[in-house]
C-alpha positions, 0 to 999 in steps of 0.5 A, a space after each residue: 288172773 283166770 286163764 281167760 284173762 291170761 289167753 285174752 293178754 296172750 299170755 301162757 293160758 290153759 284151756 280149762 272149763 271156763 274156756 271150753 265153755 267159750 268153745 262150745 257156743 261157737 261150735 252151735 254156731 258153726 254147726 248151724 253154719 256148716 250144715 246150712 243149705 248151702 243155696 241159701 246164701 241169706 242165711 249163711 250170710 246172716 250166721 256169719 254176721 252173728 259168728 263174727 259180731 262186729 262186721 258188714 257185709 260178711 260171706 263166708 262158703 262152708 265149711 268154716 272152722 274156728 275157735 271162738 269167734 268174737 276174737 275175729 273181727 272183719 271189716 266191710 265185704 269180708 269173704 271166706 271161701 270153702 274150708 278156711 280156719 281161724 285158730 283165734 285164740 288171739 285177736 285175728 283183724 282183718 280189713 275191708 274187702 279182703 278175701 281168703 280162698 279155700 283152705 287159707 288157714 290163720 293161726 294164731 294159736 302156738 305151744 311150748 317148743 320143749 316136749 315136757 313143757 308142752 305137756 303141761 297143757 300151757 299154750 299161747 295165742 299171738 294176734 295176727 293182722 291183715 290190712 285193706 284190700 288183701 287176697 290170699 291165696 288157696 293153701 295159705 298158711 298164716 302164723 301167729 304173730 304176722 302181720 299182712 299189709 294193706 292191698 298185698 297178695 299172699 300167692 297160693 299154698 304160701 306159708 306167712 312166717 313174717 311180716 309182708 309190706 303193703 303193696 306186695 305180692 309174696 309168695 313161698 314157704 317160707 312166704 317172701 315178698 315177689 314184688 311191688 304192686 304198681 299202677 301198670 298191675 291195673 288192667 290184668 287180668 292173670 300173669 300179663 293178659 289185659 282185661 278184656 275192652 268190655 269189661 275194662 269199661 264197666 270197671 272205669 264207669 263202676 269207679 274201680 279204674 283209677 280214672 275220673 
């Protein structure tokens, strides 16, 4: 088995030239991407359809970092705002309309605990999966091997150690479930301010407020 195949089974791998040669189309892609007029949204948005293959509707704000690329695969209305990171050495799924704010890192990349067999180059990919409808905020850390259930809020500068249940809001380091996400969550706006009449409207009319 090559260290592809090991990496791509997640499996103890070495990054050899097959695999740094992987890297390296990623990183013209993402050398076009970050260095792109950043008012051409057009543009970024259509290098970020081409970094992450299969998506619809993708927006990614630069800088972005990741490893490969094609290990990422988001559904309809992704975004990614400024300096966010997906260290994708395994498969990193990620939901429809789902929002990462600035410097959210996803990591699924790990090394051996012990010094001389972290020496040895051998490292390890665990996938990570994050379900429908999630925000997670600025700072956020995400570990390999988690998994985020669907319309949850992972709160800022949270560190993502374990799962988080659908429906939550979470929070802390290490990142642990507030409470539950209720209908009476629907009109606010932040903490416990109502969305203004207005607006409110324009969100039943648009079909977003849960009424007929």
């Amino acid at each position: 088995m090559n260290q592809i195949e090991r990496r791509d089974n997640d499996m103890a791998y070495i990054s050899d030239d097959a695999v740094f040669a992987q890297q390296a189309e990623c990183r013209k892609i993402l050398q076009q991407l970050n260095f792109m007029d950043r008012s051409d949204f057009d543009g970024i948005k259509k290098v970020a359809e081409k970094l992450l293959g299969k998506s619809d509707n993708p927006f990614i704000n630069p800088p972005f970092y990741c490893d490969y690329g094609f290990h990422i695969e988001v559904g309809k209305d992704f975004f990614a705002n400024y300096n966010c990171t997906i260290i994708d050495v395994a498969k990193v799924t990620i939901g429809d309309n789902c929002f990462l704010a600035p410097n959210v890192a996803i990591y699924t990349a790990g090394h051996p605990v012990h010094p001389d067999t972290r020496r040895s180059m051998y490292e390890y990919g665990k996938p990570v999966t994050i379900g429908d409808n999630v925000w997670i905020g600025g700072n956020a850390v995400i570990l390999p091997g988690v998994t985020i259930g669907s319309n949850s809020v992972i709160g800022a500068g949270s560190v993502v150690t374990h799962d988080i249940p659908s429906w939550s809001i979470a929070a802390g380091n290490p990142c642990r479930v507030i409470r539950t996400i209720t209908d009476a969550d629907r009109n606010k706006l932040f903490k416990d301010e109502e969305i203004d009449t207005e607006a409110w409207d324009d969100i039943v009319a648009n079909g977003f407020g849960g009424k007929g």
